[in-house]
SEPADO-659809 format. One line per 5 residues: number of its first residue (from 1); their letters; for each residue x, z, y of C-alpha. Coordinates in Angstrom, 1 decimal. Layout:
BEGIN
NUM = A = X/Z/Y; ...
END
This chain:
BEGIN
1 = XXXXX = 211.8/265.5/33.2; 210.4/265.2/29.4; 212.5/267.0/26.8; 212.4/266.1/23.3; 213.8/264.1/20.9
6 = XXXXX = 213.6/261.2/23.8; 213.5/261.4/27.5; 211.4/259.3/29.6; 210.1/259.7/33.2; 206.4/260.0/34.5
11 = XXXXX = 205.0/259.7/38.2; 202.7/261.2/40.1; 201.0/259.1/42.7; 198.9/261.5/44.7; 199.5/264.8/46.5
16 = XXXXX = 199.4/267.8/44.6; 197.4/270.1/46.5; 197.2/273.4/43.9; 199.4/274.7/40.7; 197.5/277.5/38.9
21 = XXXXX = 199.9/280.0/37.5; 203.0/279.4/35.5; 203.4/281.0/31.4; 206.5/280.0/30.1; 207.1/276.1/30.8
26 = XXXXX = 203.2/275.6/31.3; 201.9/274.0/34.6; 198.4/273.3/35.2; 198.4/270.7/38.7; 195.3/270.7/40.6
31 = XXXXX = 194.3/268.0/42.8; 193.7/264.2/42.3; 196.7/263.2/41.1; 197.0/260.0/37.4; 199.6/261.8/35.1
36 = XXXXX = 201.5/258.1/33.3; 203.9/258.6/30.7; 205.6/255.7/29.3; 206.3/256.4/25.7; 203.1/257.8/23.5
41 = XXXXX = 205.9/259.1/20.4; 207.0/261.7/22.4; 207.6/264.6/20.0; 208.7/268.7/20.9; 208.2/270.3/23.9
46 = XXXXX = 208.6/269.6/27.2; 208.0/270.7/30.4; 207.3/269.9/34.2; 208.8/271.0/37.3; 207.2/270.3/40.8
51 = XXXXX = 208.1/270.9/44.1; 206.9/270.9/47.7; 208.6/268.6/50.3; 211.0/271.3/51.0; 211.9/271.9/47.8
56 = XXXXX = 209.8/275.2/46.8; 207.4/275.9/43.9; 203.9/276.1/45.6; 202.0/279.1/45.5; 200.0/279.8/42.5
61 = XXXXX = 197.9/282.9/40.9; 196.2/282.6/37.4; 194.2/286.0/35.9; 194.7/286.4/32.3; 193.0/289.5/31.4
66 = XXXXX = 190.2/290.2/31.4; 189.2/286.2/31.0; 187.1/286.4/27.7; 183.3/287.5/27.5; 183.5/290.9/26.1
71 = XXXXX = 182.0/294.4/26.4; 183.5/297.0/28.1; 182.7/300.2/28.6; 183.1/302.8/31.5; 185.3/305.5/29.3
76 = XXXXX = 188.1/303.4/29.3; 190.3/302.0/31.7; 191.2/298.3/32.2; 194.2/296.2/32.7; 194.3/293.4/35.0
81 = XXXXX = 196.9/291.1/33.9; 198.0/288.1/36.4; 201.0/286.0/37.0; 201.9/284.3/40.6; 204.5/282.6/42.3
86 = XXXXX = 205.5/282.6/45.8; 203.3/285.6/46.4; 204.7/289.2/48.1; 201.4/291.0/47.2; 197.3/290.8/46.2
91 = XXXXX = 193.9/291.8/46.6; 192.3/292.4/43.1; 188.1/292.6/43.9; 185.2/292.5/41.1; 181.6/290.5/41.2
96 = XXXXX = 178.5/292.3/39.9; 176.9/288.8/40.2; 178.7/286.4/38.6; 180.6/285.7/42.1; 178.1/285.5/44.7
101 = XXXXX = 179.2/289.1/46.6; 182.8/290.4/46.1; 183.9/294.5/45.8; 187.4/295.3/47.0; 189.4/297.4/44.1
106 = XXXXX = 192.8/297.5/45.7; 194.9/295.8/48.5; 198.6/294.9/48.9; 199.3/295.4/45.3; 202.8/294.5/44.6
111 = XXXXX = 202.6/291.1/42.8; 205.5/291.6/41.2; 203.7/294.4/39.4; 201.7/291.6/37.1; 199.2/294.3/36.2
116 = XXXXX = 196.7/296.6/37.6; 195.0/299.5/35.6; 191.3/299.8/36.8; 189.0/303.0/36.6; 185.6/301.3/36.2
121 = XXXXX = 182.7/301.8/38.2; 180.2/303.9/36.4; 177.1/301.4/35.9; 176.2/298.9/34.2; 177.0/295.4/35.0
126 = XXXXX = 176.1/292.1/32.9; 178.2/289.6/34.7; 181.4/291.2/35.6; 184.1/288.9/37.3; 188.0/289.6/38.8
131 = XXXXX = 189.7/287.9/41.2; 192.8/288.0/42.0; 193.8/286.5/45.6; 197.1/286.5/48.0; 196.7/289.2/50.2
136 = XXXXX = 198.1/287.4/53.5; 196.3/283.6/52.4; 193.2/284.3/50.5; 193.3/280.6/50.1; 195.2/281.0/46.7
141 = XXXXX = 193.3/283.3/44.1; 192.3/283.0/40.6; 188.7/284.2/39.2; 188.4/285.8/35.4; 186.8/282.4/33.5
146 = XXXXX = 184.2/283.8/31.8; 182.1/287.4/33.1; 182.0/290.4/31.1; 180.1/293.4/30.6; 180.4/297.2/31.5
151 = XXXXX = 178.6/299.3/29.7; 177.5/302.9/31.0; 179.0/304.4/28.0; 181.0/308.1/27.7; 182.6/308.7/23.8
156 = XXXXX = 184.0/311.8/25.2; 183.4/314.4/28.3; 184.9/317.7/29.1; 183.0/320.9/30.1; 184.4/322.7/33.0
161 = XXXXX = 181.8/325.1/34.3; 184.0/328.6/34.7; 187.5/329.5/33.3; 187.5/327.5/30.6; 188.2/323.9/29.7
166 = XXXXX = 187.6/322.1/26.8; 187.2/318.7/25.7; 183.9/317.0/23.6; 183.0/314.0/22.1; 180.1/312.2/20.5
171 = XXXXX = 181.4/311.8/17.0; 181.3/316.2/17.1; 185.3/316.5/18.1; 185.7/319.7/19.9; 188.0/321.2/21.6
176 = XXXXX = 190.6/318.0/21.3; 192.6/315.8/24.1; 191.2/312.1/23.1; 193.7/310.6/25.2; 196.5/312.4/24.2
181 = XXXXX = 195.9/313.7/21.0; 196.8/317.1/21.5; 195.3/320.5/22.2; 191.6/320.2/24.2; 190.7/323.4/25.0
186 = XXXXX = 192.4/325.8/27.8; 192.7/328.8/29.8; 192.5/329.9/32.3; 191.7/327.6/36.1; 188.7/325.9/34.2
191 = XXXXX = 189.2/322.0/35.8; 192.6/322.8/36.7; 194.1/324.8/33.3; 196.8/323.5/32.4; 197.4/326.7/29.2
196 = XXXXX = 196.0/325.6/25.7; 194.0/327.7/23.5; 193.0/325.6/20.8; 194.1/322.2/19.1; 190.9/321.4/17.5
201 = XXXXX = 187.4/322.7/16.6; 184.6/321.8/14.8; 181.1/322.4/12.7; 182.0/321.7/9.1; 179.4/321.6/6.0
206 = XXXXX = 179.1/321.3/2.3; 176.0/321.5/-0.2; 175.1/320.1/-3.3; 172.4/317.0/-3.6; 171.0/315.6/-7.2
211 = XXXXX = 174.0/317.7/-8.9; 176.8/316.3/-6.8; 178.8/318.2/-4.4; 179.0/317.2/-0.7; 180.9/318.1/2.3
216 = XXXXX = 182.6/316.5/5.8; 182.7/318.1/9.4; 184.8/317.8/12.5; 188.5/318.6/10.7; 191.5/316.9/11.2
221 = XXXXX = 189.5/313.7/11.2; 186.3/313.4/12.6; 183.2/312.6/9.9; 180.7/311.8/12.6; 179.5/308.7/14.8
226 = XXXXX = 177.2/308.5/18.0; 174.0/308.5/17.5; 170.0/309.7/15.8; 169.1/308.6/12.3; 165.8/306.2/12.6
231 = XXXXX = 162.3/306.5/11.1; 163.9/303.9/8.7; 166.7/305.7/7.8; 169.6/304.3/8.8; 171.9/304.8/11.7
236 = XXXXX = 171.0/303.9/15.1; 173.9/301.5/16.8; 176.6/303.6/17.5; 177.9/302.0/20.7; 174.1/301.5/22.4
241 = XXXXX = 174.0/303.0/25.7; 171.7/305.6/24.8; 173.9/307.3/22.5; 176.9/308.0/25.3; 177.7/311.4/25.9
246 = XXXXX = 175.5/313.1/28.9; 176.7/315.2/31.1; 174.7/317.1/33.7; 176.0/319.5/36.8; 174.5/321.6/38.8
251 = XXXXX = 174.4/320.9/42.7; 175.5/316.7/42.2; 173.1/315.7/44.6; 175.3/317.5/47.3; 178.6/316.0/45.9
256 = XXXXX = 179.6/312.6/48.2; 178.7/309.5/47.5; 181.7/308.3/44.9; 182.2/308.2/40.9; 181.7/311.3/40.1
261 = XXXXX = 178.5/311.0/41.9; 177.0/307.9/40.3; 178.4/309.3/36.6; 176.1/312.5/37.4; 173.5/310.5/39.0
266 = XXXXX = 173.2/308.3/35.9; 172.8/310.8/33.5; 170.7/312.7/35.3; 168.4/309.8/35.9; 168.6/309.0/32.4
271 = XXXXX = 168.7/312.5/30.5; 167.7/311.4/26.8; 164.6/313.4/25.8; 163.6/311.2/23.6; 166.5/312.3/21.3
276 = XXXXX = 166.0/315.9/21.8; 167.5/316.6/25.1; 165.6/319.6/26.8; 163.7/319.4/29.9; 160.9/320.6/32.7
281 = XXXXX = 157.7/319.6/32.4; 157.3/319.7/36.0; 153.6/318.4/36.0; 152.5/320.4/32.8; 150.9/316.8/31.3
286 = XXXXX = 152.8/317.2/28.4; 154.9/313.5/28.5; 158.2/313.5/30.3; 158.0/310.9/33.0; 161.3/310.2/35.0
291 = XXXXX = 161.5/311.3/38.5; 158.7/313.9/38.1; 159.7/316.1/35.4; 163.5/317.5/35.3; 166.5/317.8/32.7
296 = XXXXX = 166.8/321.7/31.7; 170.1/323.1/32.2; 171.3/324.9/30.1; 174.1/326.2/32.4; 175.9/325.6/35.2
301 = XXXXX = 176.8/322.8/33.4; 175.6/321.1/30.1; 176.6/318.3/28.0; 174.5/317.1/24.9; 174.6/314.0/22.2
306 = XXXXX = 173.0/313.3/19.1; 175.6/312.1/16.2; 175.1/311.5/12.5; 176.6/311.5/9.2; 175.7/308.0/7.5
311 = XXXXX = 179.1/306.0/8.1; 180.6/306.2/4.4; 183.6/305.1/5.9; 184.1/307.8/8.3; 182.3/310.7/6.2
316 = XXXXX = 184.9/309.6/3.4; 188.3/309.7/5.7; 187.5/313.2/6.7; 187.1/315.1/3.2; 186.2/312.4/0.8
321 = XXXXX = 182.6/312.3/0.4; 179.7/310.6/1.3; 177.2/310.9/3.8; 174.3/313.1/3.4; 171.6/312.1/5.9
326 = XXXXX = 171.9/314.8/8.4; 171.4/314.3/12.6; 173.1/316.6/14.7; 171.8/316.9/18.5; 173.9/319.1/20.2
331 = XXXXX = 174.1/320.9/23.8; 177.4/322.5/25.1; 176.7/324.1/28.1; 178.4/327.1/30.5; 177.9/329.5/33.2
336 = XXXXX = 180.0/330.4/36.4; 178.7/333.8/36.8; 181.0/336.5/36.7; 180.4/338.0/33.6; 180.4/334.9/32.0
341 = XXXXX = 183.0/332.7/33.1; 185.2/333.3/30.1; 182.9/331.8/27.1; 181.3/328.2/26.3; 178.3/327.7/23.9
346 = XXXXX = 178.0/325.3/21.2; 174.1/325.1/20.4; 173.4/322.7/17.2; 169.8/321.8/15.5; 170.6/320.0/12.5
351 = XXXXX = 167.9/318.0/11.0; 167.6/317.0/7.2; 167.1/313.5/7.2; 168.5/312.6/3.8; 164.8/313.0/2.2
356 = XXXXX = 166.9/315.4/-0.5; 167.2/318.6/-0.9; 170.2/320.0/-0.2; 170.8/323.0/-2.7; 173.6/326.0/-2.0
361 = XXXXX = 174.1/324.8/1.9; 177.1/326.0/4.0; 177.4/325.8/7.6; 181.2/326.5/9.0; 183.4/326.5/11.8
366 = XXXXX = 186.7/325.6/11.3; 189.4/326.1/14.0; 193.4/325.3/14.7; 194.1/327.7/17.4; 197.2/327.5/19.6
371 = XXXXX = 197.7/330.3/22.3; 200.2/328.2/24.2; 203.2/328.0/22.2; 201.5/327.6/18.1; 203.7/328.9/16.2
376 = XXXXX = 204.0/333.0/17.0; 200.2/333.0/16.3; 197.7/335.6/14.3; 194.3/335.6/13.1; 191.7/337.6/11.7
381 = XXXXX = 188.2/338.6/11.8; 185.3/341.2/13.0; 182.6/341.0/9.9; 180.3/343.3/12.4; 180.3/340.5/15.2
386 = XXXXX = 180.7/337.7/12.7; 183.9/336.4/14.9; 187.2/334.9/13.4; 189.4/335.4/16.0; 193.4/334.2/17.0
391 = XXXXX = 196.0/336.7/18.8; 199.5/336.3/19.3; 201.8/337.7/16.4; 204.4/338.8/18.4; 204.7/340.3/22.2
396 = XXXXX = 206.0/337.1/24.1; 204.5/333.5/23.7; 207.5/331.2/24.3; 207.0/328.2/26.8; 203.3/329.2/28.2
401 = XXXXX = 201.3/332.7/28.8; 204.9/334.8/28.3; 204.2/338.2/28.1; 200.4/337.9/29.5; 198.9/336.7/26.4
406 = XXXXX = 195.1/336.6/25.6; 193.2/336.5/22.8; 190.4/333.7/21.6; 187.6/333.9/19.5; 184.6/332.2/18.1
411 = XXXXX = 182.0/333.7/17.1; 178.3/333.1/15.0; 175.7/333.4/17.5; 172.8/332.1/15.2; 173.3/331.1/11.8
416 = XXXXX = 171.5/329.3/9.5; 167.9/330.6/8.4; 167.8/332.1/5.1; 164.5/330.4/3.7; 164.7/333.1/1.1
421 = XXXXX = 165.1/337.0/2.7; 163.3/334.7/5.8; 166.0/336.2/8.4; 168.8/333.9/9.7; 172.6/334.4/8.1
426 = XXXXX = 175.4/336.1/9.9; 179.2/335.1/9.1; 179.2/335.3/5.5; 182.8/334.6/4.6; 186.3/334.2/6.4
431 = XXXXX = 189.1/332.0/5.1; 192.6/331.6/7.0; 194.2/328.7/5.4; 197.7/328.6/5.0; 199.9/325.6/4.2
436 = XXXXX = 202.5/327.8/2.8; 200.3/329.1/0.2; 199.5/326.6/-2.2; 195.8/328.5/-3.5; 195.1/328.6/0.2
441 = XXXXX = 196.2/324.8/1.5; 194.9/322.4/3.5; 192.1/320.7/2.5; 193.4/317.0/1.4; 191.7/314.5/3.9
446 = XXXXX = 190.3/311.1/2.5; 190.1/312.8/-0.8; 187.5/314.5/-2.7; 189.3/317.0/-3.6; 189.4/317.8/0.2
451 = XXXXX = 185.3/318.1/-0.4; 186.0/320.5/-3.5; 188.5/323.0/-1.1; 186.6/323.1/1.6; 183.5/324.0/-0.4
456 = XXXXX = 185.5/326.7/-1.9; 186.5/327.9/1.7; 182.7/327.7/2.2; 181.9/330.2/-0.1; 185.2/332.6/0.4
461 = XXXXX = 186.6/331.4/-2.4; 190.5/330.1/-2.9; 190.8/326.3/-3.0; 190.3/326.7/-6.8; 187.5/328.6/-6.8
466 = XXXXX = 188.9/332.2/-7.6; 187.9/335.1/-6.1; 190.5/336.7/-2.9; 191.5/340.5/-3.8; 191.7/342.6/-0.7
471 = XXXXX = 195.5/343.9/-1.0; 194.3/347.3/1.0; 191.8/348.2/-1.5; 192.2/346.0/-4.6; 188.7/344.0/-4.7
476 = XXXXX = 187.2/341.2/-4.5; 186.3/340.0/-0.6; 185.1/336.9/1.2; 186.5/337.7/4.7; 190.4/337.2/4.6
481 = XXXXX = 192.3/339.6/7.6; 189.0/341.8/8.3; 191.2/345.2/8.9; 192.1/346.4/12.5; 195.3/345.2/13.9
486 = XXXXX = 195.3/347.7/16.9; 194.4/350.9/15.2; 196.7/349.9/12.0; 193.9/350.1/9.4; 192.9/347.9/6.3
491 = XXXXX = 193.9/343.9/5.4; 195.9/342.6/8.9; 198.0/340.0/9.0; 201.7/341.3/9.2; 200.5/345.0/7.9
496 = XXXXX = 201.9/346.7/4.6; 199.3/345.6/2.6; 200.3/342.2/3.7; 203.2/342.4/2.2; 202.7/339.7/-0.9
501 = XXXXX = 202.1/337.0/1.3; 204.5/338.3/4.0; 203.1/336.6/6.7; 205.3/336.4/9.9; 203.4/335.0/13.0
506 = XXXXX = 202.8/331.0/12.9; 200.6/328.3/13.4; 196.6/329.4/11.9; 193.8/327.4/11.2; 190.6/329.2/9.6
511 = XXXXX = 187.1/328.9/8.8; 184.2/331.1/9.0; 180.8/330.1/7.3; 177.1/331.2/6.9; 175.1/330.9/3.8
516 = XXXXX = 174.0/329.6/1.5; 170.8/328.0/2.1; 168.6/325.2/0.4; 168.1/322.8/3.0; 164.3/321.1/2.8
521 = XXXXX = 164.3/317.0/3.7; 162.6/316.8/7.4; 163.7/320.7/7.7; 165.9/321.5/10.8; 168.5/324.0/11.2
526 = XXXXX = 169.7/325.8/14.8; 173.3/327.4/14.9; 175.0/328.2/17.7; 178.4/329.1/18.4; 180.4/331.1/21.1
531 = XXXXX = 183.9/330.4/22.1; 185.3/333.0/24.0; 188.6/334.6/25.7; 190.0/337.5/26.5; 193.2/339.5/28.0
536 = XXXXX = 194.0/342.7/28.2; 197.4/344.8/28.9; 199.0/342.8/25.7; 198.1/341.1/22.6; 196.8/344.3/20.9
541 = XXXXX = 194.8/345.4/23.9; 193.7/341.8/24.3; 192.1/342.1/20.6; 190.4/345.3/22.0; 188.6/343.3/25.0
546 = XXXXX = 187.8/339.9/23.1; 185.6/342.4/20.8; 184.1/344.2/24.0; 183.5/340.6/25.2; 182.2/339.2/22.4
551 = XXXXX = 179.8/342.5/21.9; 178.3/341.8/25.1; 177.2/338.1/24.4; 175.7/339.4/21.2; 173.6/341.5/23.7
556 = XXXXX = 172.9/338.7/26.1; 171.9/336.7/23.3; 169.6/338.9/21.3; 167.9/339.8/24.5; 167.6/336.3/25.6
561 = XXXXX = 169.7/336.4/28.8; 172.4/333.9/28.2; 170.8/330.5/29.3; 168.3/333.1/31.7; 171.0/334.4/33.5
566 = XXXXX = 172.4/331.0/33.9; 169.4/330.2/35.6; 169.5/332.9/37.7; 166.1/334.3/36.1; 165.0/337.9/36.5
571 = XXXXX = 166.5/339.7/33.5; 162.9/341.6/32.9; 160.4/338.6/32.1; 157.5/339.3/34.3; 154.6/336.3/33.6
576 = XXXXX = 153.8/334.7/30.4; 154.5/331.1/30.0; 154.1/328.3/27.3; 156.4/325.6/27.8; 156.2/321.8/27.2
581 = XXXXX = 157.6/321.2/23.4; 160.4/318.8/23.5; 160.9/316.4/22.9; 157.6/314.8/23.0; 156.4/312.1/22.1
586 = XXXXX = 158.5/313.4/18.4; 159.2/312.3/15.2; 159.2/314.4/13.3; 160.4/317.9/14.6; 160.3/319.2/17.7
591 = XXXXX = 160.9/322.7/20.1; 158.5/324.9/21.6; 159.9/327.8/23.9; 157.6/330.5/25.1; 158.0/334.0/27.4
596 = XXXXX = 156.2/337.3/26.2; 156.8/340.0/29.2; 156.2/343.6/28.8; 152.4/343.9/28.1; 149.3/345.1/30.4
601 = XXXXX = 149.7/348.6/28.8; 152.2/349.2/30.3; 155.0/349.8/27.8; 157.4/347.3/26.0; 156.3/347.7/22.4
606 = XXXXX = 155.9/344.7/20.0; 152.4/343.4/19.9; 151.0/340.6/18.0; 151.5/336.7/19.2; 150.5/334.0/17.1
611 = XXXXX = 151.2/330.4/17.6; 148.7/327.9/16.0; 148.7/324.1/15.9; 145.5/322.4/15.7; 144.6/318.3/15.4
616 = XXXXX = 143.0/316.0/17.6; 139.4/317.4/15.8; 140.4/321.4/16.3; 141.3/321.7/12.9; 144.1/324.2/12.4
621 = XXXXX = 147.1/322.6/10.3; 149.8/325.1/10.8; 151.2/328.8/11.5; 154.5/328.1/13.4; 154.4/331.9/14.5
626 = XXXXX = 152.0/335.2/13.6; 153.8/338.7/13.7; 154.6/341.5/16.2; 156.9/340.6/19.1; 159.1/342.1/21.6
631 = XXXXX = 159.2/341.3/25.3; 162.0/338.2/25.8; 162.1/334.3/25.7; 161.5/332.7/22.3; 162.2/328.9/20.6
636 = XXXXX = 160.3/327.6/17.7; 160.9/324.6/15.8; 157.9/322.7/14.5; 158.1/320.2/11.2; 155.0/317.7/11.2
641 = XXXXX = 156.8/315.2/8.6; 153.9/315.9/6.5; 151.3/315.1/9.2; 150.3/312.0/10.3; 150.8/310.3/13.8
646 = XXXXX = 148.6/311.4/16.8; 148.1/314.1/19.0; 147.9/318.0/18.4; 147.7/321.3/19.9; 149.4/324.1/19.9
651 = XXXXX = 148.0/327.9/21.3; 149.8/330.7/21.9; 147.8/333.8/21.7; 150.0/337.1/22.6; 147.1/340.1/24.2
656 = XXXXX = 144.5/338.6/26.6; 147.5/335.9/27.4; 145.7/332.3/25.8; 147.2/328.9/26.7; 146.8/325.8/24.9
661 = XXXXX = 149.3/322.7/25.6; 148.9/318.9/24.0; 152.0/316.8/22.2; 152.1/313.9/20.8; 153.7/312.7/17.4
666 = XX = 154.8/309.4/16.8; 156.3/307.7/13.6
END
């Protein structure tokens, strides 16, 4: 039948042999069949019906999704989308190449379903087809018309290593549930916790360049995107292979064969030194060559990616400026050990790649903390660990840890060097921000006057610039809350002196900072950050055993035991050694670690180790180090934008120890 504003007839004089799929009154007939219709001012729709002898529509299966050449990539699922008739159930199966061998996905799907959501396999594949076939007469199927591509790509990862959990991403979002927008760090049952800790973390900056104040981070919105910053100066593509997020574990090779397996295998395979990733050089040649040398780890597992600040569109949405020029490479890593299974590490080098100077730099953390149930929350801060900190503000956290509530902190491991004194920065100021306060609000995103609060916060100041009065003692202070909650003593939140702003427990977000600084084009910058949880008897005793906690990863940091231990290294170093910088080949800063054990004398007093780099010709052309050192493990950054490409030397001299290794710079 033809509908319209006529009707007229049409025959088919051949056997129809195949329909392909019905949508809506469409019909697409297979088969050698002459379509005649006897009227050519037909106008409006119309439709055909078509029958077998009996009186049945045929069978018939048509794949619409995915049916378009596209790139996909492995941190998303996919849905299949099909429509059949006369069909109880399907196979669904995927081609690798473009048809000639087919891969199962799933059998006896239900085909009334009409879609299938599909975890992708995690490598690459160029020519990715779907088919979509009756499971009891794979005579009727459909194939995807055109192949796509999968892409080995991760935007976000999760670290998992000990008690903790806690979500990461490429662009710098920490501690933040990508897939359901919500709270992305918990506590405790590491791959299993199901508690939250934290809503969202991140580094956050601000400095001034040519007279004009800058600032963005990891806040509410995200002021990052994948990926290094090229000799040229611009970006590199955000959404190349390469700039995925890498996650490495220890013990893969013994996990069986599935997934998980290949996900480790590929980033293990393809551990990216050449943007800063560290690793053994197993052969001592000086070049890492896959499948000989090794990807370091950090812990019992580590994560790293390299992200930058040059997309104005995303540096704007998060606090309204700019970009600056700046490449972040960062590890995450985290041990299993006893001791240790209750903090991760955030390890950042920053390099300067705006070819500026960046006068009166900040580094920050910023932090909305949640124990559980966010709104009976504390904070404060411990100026002599340089840790901001969040405990619950009352004795029973509603919905989650009940009356067993712990205590989270985070905490400066290494701040910024102080090119000036020439000693790195602790925490240097404390702000809690408050949206009930209107001096102390939230920084406004998409705004520049976002950039202007957050630089105030930066410096300990109000949003407006003024100076915050300790209420204990009446004068001036940068760190907000730094009084003792358990023993009663000083500026707490909820304590007497507290009384002006009369804070009651609630939701808290904070940020603690470290400078300033100028910040040299081509210079590099290392901070690292703890994050860390503890529980005691309550919440007050809880506060008591974060600061134990967080004391004793101050000591395995200053002694150089936190990644050693990891390892599983003795904790006295025994030999000298001079590792492999990395990366290398560089451009145009790069890391050279080095051991200095207790010396031939006998005793474990500082002695003097230099480090000296020398050209191609012996010609020294820099100091990196030259001054008395204690016993430990030691990391040095190197900046040769000034020197030309080629290769160099670099000798460390520490007693009778000499050793002399080769790297190679490249611009």
């Amino acid at each position: 039948n033809l509908s319209g504003e006529k009707t007229d007839s049409f025959y088919i004089n051949q056997d129809i042999t195949f329909i392909k799929g019905i949508s809506g009154s469409r019909l697409l007939l297979a088969g050698s069949h002459n379509l005649n219709v006897y009227n050519n001012h037909i106008k409006g729709d119309f439709g055909i019906t078509a029958t077998d002898n009996n009186g049945n529509l045929p069978k018939g299966i048509e794949i619409f999704f995915p049916n378009f050449p596209e790139q996909i990539t492995t941190d998303e699922d996919i849905a299949i989308l099909w429509l059949s008739t006369q069909v109880n159930s399907v196979d669904i199966s995927y081609s690798s190449d473009n048809g000639t061998t087919w891969n199962l996905i799933e059998q006896n799907v239900s085909a009334e379903k009409k879609y299938y959501f599909w975890n992708l396999p995690y490598k690459n594949i160029s020519s990715l087809l779907i088919k979509i076939s009756d499971s009891d007469n794979q005579d009727f199927y459909d194939i995807s018309d055109f192949p796509s591509n999968i892409v080995v790509y991760d935007s976000y990862d999760y670290i998992a290593a000990n008690e903790c959990f806690m979500w990461v991403g490429n662009n710098g979002m920490g501690s933040h549930d990508p897939k359901d927008d919500d709270s992305g760090f918990f506590w405790p049952g590491g791959s299993m916790a199901v508690n939250p800790l934290i809503f969202k973390d991140g580094l956050v900056w601000g400095g001034i360049i040519d007279g004009q104040l800058k600032a963005n981070g990891n806040y509410y919105k995200d002021g990052l995107q994948p990926g290094s910053i090229l000799s040229t100066g611009l970006a590199d593509n955000p959404v190349s292979v390469r700039n995925k997020i890498y996650k490495i574990k220890k013990g893969w090779q013994q996990l069986p064969e599935n997934e998980e397996k290949d996900k480790y295998r590929f980033n293990y395979e393809n551990w990216p030194v050449e943007l800063g990733a560290p690793w053994i050089d197993t052969d001592s040649d000086g070049l890492y060559t896959k499948g000989v040398d090794k990807p370091k780890f950090m812990g019992d597992e580590t994560l790293f990616y390299v992200a930058n600040d040059l997309d104005t569109a995303l540096s704007n949405s998060s606090l309204g400026s700019d970009p600056i020029g700046l490449e972040f490479r960062t590890l995450v890593y985290a041990s299993s050990d006893e001791d240790k299974k209750n903090f991760v590490i955030k390890d950042y080098t920053i390099i300067n790649k705006s070819g500026k100077t960046i006068e009166d730099m900040f580094f920050g953390y910023w932090s909305d903390d949640d124990l559980g149930f966010g709104g009976d929350d504390f904070s404060g801060c411990d100026t002599s660990l340089s840790m901001m900190y969040t405990y619950n503000g009352d004795d029973f956290d509603e919905d989650t840890y009940f009356d067993n509530i712990p205590s989270v902190g985070h905490m400066f491991l290494k701040g910024p060097y102080n090119n000036v004194q020439d000693t790195t920065f602790k925490m240097t100021a404390f702000i809690n921000i408050n949206k009930s306060i209107p001096y102390l609000g939230d920084p406004i995103l998409h705004d520049y006057r976002g950039t202007e609060t957050f630089y105030n916060y930066l410096r300990g100041l109000d949003n407006l610039g003024s100076t915050i009065i300790n209420p204990a003692i009446n004068k001036q202070t940068r760190f907000m809350y730094s009084g003792d909650p358990v023993n009663k003593e000083g500026w707490f939140m909820g304590s007497e002196a507290d009384s002006i702003q009369k804070l009651t427990p609630a939701d808290r977000r904070f940020v603690m900072s470290s400078g300033p600084f100028n910040f040299q084009p081509g210079d590099t910058q290392h901070v690292v950050i703890a994050i860390l949880v503890a529980q005691g008897e309550n919440r007050l005793n809880g506060i008591i055993k974060l600061k134990e906690y967080a004391q004793y990863i101050q000591n395995l940091w200053q002694n150089n035991l936190i990644t050693d231990a990891i390892t599983k290294r003795p904790q006295i170093v025994q030999d000298f050694s001079l590792s492999q910088n990395y990366p290398n080949p560089f451009n145009p800063t790069t890391t050279i670690e080095y051991t200095i054990p207790g010396f031939e004398s006998g005793n474990r007093n500082p002695e003097l180790v230099s480090l000296i780099v020398y050209d191609i010709l012996g010609r020294k052309v820099g100091t990196i180090v030259n001054e008395k050192q204690k016993p430990g493990k030691y990391s040095v950054a190197w900046n040769a934008s000034k020197y030309s490409s080629g290769i160099y030397f670099y000798k460390l001299s520490a007693g009778k120890f000499i050793q002399t290794r080769k790297m190679v710079l490249i611009k």
